[in-house]
N, CA, C and O atoms as CSV, one atom per row, in Angstrom:
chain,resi,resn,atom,element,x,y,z
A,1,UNK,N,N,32.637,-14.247,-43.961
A,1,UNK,CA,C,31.287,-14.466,-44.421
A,1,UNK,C,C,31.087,-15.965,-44.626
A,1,UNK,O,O,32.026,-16.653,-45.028
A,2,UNK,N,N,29.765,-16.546,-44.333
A,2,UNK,CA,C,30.180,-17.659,-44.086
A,2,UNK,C,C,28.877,-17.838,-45.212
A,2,UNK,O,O,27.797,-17.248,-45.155
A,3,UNK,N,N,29.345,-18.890,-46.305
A,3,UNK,CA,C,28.895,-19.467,-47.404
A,3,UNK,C,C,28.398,-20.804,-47.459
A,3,UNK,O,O,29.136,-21.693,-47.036
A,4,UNK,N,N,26.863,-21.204,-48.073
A,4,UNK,CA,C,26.491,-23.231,-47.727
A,4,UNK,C,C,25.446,-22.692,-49.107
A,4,UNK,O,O,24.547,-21.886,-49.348
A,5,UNK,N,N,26.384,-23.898,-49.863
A,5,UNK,CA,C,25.373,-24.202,-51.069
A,5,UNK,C,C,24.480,-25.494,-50.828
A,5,UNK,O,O,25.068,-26.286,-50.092
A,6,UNK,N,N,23.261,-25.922,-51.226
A,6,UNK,CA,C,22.528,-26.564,-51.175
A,6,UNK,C,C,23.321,-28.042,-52.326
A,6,UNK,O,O,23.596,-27.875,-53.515
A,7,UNK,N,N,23.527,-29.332,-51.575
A,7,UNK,CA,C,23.561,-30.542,-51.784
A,7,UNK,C,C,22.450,-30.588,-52.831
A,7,UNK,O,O,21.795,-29.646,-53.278
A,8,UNK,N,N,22.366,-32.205,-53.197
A,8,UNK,CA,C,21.425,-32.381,-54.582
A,8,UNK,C,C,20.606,-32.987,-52.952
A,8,UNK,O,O,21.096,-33.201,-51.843
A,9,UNK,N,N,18.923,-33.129,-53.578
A,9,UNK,CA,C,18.123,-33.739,-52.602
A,9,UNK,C,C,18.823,-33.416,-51.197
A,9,UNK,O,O,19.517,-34.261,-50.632
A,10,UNK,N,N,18.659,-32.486,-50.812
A,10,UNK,CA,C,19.048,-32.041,-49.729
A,10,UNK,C,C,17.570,-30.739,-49.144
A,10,UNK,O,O,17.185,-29.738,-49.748
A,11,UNK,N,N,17.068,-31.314,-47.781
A,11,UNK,CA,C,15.915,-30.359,-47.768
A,11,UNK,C,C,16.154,-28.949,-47.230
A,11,UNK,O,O,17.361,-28.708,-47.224
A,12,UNK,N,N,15.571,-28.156,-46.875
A,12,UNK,CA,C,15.407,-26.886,-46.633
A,12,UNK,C,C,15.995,-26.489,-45.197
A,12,UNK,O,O,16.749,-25.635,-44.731
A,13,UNK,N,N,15.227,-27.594,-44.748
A,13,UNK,CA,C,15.413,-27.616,-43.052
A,13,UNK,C,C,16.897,-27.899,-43.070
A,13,UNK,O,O,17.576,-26.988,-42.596
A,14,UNK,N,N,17.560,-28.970,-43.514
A,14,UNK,CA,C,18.961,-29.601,-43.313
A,14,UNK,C,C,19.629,-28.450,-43.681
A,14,UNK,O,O,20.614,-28.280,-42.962
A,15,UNK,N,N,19.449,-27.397,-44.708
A,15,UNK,CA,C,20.196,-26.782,-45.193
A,15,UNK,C,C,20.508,-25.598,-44.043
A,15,UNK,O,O,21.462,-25.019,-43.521
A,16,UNK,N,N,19.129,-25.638,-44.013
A,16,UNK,CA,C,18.961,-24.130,-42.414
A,16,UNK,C,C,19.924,-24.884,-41.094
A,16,UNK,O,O,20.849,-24.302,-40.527
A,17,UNK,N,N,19.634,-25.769,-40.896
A,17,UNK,CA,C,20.966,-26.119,-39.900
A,17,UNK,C,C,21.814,-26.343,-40.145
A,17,UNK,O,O,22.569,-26.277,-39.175
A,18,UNK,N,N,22.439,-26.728,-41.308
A,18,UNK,CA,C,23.804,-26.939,-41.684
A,18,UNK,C,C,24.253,-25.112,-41.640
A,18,UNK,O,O,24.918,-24.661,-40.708
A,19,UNK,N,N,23.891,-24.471,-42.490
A,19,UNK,CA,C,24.175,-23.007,-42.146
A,19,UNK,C,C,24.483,-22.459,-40.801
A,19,UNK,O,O,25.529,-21.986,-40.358
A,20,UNK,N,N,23.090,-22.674,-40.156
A,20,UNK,CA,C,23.326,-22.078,-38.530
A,20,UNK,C,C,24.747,-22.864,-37.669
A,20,UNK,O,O,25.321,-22.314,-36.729
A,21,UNK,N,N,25.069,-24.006,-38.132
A,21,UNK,CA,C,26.086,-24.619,-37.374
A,21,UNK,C,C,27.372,-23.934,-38.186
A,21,UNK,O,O,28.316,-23.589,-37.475
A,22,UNK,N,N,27.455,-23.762,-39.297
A,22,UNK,CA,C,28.400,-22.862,-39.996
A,22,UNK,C,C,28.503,-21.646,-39.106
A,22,UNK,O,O,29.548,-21.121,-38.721
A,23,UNK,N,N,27.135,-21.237,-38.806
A,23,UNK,CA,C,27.642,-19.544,-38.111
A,23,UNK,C,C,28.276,-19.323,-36.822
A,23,UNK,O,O,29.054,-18.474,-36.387
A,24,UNK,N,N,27.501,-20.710,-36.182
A,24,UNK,CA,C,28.066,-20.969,-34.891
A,24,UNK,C,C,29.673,-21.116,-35.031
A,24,UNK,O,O,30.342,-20.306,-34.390
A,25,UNK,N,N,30.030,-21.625,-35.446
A,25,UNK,CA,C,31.555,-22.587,-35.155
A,25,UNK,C,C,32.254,-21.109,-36.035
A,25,UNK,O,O,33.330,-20.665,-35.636
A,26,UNK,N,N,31.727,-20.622,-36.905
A,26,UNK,CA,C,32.778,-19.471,-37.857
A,26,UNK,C,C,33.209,-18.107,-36.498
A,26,UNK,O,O,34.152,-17.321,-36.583
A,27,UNK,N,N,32.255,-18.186,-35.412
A,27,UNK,CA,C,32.154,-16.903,-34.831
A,27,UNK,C,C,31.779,-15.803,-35.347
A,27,UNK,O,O,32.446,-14.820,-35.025
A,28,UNK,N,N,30.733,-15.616,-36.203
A,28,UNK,CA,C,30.423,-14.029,-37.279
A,28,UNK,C,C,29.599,-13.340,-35.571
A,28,UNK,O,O,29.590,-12.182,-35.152
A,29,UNK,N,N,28.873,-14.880,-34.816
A,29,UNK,CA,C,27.458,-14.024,-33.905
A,29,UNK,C,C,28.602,-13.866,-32.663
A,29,UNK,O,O,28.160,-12.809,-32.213
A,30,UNK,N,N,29.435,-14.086,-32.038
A,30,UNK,CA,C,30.145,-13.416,-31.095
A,30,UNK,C,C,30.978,-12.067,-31.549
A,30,UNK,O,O,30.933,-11.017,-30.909
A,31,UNK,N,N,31.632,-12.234,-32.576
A,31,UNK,CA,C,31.739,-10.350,-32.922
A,31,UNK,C,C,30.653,-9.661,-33.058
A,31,UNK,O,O,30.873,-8.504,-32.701
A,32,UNK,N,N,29.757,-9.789,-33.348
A,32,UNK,CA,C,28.261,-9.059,-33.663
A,32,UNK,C,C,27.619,-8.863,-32.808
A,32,UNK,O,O,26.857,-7.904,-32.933
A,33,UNK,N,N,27.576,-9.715,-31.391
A,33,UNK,CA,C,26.961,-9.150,-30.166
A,33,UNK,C,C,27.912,-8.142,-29.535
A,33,UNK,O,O,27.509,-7.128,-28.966
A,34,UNK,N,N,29.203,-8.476,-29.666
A,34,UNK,CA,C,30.129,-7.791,-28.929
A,34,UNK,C,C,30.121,-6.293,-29.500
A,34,UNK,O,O,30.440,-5.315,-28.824
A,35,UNK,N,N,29.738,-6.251,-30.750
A,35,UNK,CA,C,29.948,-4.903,-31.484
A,35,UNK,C,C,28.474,-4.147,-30.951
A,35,UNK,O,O,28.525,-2.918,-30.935
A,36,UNK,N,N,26.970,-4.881,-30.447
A,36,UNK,CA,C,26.167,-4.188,-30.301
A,36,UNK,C,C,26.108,-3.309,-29.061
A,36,UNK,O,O,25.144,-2.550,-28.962
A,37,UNK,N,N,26.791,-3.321,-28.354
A,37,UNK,CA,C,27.276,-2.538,-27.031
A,37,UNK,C,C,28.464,-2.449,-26.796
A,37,UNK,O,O,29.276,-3.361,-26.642
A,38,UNK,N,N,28.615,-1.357,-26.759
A,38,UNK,CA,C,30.238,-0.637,-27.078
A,38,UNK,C,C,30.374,-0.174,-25.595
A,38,UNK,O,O,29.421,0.396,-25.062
A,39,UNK,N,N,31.539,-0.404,-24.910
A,39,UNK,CA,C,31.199,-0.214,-23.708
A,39,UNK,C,C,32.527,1.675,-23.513
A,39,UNK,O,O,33.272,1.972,-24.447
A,40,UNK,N,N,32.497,2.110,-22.865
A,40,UNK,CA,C,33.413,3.543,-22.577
A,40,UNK,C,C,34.499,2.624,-21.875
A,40,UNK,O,O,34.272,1.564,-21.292
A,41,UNK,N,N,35.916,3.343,-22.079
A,41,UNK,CA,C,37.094,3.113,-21.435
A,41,UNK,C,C,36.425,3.495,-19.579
A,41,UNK,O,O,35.635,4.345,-19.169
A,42,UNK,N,N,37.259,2.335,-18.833
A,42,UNK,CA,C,37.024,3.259,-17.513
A,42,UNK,C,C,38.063,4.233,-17.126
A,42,UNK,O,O,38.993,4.484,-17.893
A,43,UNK,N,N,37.970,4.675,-16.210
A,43,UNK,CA,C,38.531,6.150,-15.952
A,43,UNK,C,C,39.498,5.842,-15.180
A,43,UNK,O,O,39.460,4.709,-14.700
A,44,UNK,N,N,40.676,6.756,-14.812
A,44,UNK,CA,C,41.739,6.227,-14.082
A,44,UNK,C,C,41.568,5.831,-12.635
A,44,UNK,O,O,41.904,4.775,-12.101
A,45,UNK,N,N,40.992,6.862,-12.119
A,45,UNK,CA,C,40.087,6.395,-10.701
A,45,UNK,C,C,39.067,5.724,-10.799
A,45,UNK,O,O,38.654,5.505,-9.660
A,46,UNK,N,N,38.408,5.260,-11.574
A,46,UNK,CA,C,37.487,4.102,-11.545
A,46,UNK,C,C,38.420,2.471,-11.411
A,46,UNK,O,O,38.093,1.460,-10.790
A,47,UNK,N,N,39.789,2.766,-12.350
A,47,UNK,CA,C,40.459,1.402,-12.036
A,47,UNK,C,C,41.363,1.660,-11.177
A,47,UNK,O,O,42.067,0.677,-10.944
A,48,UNK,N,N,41.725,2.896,-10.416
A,48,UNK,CA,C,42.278,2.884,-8.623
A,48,UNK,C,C,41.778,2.073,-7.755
A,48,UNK,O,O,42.272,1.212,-7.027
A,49,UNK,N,N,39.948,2.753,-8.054
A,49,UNK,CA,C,39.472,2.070,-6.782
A,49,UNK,C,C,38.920,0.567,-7.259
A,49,UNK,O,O,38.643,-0.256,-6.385
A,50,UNK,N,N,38.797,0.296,-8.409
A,50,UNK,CA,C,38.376,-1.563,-8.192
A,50,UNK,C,C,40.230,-2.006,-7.715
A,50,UNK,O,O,40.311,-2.588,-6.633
A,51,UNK,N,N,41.365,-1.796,-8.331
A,51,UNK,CA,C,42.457,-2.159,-7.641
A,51,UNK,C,C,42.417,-2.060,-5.870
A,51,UNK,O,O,42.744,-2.973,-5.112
A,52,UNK,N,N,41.927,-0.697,-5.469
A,52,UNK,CA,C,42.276,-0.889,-4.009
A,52,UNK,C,C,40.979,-2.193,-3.537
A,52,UNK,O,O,41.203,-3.044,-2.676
A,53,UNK,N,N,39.976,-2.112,-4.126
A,53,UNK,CA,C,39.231,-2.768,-3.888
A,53,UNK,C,C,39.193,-4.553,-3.507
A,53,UNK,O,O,38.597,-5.329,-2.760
A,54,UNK,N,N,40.450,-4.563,-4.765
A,54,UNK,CA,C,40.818,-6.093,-4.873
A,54,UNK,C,C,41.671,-6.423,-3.735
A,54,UNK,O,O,41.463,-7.346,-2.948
A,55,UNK,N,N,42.657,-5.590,-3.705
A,55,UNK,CA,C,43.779,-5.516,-2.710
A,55,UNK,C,C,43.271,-6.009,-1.583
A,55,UNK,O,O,43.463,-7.156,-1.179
A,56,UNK,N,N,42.260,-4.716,-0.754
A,56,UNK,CA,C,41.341,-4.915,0.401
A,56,UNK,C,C,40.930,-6.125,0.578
A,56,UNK,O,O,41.298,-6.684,1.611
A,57,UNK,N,N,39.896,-6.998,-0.554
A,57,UNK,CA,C,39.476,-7.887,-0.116
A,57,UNK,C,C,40.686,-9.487,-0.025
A,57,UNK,O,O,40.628,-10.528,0.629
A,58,UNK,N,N,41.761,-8.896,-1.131
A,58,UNK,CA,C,42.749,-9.938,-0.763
A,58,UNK,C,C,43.517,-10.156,0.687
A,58,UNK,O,O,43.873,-11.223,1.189
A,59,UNK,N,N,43.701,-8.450,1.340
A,59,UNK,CA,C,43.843,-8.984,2.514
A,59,UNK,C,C,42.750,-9.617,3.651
A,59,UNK,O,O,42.920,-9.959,4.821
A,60,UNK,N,N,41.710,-9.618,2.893
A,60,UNK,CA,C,40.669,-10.095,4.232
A,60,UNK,C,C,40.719,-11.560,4.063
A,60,UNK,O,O,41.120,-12.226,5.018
A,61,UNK,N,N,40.435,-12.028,3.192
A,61,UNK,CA,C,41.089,-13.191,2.736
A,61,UNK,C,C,41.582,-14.194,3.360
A,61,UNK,O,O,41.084,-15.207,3.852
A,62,UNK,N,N,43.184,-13.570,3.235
A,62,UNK,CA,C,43.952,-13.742,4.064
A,62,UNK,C,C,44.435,-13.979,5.718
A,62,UNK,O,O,45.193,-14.808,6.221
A,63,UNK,N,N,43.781,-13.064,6.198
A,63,UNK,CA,C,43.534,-13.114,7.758
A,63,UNK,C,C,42.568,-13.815,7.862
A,63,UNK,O,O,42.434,-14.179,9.030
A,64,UNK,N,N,41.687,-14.257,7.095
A,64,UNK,CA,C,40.460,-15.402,7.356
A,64,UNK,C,C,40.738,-16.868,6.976
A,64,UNK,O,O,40.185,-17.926,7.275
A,65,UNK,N,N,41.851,-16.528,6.170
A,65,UNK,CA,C,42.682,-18.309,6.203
A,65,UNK,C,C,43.922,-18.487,7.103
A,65,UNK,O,O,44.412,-19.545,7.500
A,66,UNK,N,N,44.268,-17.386,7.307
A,66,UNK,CA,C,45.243,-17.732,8.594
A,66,UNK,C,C,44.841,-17.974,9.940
A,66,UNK,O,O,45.512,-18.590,10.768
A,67,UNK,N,N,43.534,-17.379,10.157
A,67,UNK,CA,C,42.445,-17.948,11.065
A,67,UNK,C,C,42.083,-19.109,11.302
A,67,UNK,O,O,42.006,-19.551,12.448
A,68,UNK,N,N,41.835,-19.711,10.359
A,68,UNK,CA,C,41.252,-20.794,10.101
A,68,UNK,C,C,40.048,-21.217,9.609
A,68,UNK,O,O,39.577,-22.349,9.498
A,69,UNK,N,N,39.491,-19.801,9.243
A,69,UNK,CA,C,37.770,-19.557,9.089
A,69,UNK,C,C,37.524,-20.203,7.129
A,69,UNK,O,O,36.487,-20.406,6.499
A,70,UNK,N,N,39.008,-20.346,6.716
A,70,UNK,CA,C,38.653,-20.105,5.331
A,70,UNK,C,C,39.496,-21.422,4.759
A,70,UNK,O,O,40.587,-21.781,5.204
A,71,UNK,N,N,38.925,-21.925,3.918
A,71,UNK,CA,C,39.765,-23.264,3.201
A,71,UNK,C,C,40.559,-22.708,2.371
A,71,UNK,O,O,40.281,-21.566,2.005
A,72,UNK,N,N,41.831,-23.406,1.821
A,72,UNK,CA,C,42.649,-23.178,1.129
A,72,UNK,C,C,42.173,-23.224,0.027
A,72,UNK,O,O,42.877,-23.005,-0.959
């Protein structure tokens, strides 16, 4: 929880950004977005096929830099 007491002669505005830069740098708003969409485990064949998927395109890849079609 992130805590900012008000300085003596210190204005309203300064205080509102000194806070917001507190929230920023503490991370409270990256757990808090992350918590607003909860995503489902994927399924075992859902991560088969992005694996074969990767595979596939690693060999194309490949034959396209041994070609010569593709920069290192």
């Amino acid at each position: 929880m992130v805590e900012v007491r008000r300085r003596e002669k210190e204005s309203s505005s300064a205080l509102a950004r000194r806070f917001s830069k507190k929230v920023q740098l503490s991370g409270v708003l990256l757990v808090a977005r992350g918590q607003r969409s909860a995503s489902r485990p994927k399924s075992r064949a859902q991560k088969k096929r992005e694996a074969l998927h990767r595979i596939e395109k690693r060999k194309v890849f490949e034959r396209m830099r041994k070609l010569g079609k593709k920069a290192e």
